[in-house]
C-alpha positions as CSV (number, residue, x, y, z in Angstrom):
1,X,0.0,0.0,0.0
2,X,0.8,3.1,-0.7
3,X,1.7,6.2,1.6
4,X,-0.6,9.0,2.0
5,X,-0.8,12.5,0.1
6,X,-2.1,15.4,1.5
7,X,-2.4,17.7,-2.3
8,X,-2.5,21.7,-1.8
9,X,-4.2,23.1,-3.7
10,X,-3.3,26.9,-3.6
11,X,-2.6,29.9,-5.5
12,X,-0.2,32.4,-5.5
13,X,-2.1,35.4,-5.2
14,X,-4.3,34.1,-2.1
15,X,-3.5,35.3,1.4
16,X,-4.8,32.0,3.3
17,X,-2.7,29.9,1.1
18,X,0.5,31.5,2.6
19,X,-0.5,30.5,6.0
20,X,-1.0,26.9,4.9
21,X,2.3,26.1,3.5
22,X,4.3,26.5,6.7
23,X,1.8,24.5,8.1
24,X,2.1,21.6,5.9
25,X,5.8,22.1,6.2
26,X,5.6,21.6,9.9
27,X,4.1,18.4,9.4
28,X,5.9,16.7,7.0
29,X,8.8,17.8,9.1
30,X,7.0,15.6,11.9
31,X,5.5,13.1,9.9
32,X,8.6,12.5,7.9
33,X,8.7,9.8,4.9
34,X,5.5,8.2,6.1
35,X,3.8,11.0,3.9
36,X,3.8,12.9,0.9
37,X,2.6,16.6,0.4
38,X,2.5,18.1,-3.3
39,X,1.3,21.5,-4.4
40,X,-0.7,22.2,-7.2
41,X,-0.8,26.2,-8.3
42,X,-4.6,26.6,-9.6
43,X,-3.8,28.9,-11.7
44,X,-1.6,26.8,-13.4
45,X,-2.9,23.4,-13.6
46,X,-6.9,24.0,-14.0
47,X,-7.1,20.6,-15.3
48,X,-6.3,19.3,-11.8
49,X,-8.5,21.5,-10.1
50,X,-11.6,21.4,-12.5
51,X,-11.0,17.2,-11.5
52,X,-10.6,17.9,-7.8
53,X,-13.7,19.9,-7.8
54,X,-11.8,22.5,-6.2
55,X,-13.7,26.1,-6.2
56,X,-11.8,27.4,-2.4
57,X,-8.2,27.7,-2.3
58,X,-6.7,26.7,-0.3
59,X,-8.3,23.0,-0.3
60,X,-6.6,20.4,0.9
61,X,-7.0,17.1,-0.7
62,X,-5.9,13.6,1.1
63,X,-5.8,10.7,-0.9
64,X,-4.4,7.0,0.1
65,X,-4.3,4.3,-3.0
66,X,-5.6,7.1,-5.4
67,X,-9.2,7.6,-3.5
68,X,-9.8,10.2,-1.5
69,X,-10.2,10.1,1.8
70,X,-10.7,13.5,3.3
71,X,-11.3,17.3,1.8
72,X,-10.5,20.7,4.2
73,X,-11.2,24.0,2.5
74,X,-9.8,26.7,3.9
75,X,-6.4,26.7,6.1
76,X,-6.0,23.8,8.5
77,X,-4.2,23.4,11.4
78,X,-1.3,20.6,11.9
79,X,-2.8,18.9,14.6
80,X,-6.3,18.1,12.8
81,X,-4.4,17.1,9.6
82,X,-1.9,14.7,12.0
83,X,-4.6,12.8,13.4
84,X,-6.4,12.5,9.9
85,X,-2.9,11.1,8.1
86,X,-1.6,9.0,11.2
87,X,-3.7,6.1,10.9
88,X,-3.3,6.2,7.0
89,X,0.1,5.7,7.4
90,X,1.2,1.9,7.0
């Protein structure tokens, strides 16, 4: 099985999303390996985003095996996103 993605969506022009990233950063610093985090600029990939269903940046998209499993619009905290990933993690 594979490890789980958490995938930010986020542009560069929104306030919000500048508060996520150091957030994200924090917990892959924490969460190590186990996970993976990718960005995807909306702006520049609205292919992804009109798949995603995205219309809020920043959303955060978590996906284990390619399904998803969970969706958070707006910024998000470390802590709720640690106890989302951790029992996704093999």
């Amino acid at each position: 099985m594979g490890k789980p993605v958490i995938i930010d969506f986020y542009a560069d022009w929104c306030g919000p999303c500048k508060y996520q990233t150091p957030i994200l950063e924090d917990l892959k610093k924490r969460m190590g390996e186990s996970i993976e985090v990718r960005k995807v600029d909306v702006d520049n990939h609205m292919d992804l985003a009109d798949r995603y269903d995205i219309h809020v940046v920043p959303t955060l998209v978590i996906e284990k095996d390619g399904k998803v499993v969970r969706r958070f619009e707006g910024v998000t905290d470390a802590g709720t996103l640690e106890t989302v990933m951790k029992p996704l993690v093999d």
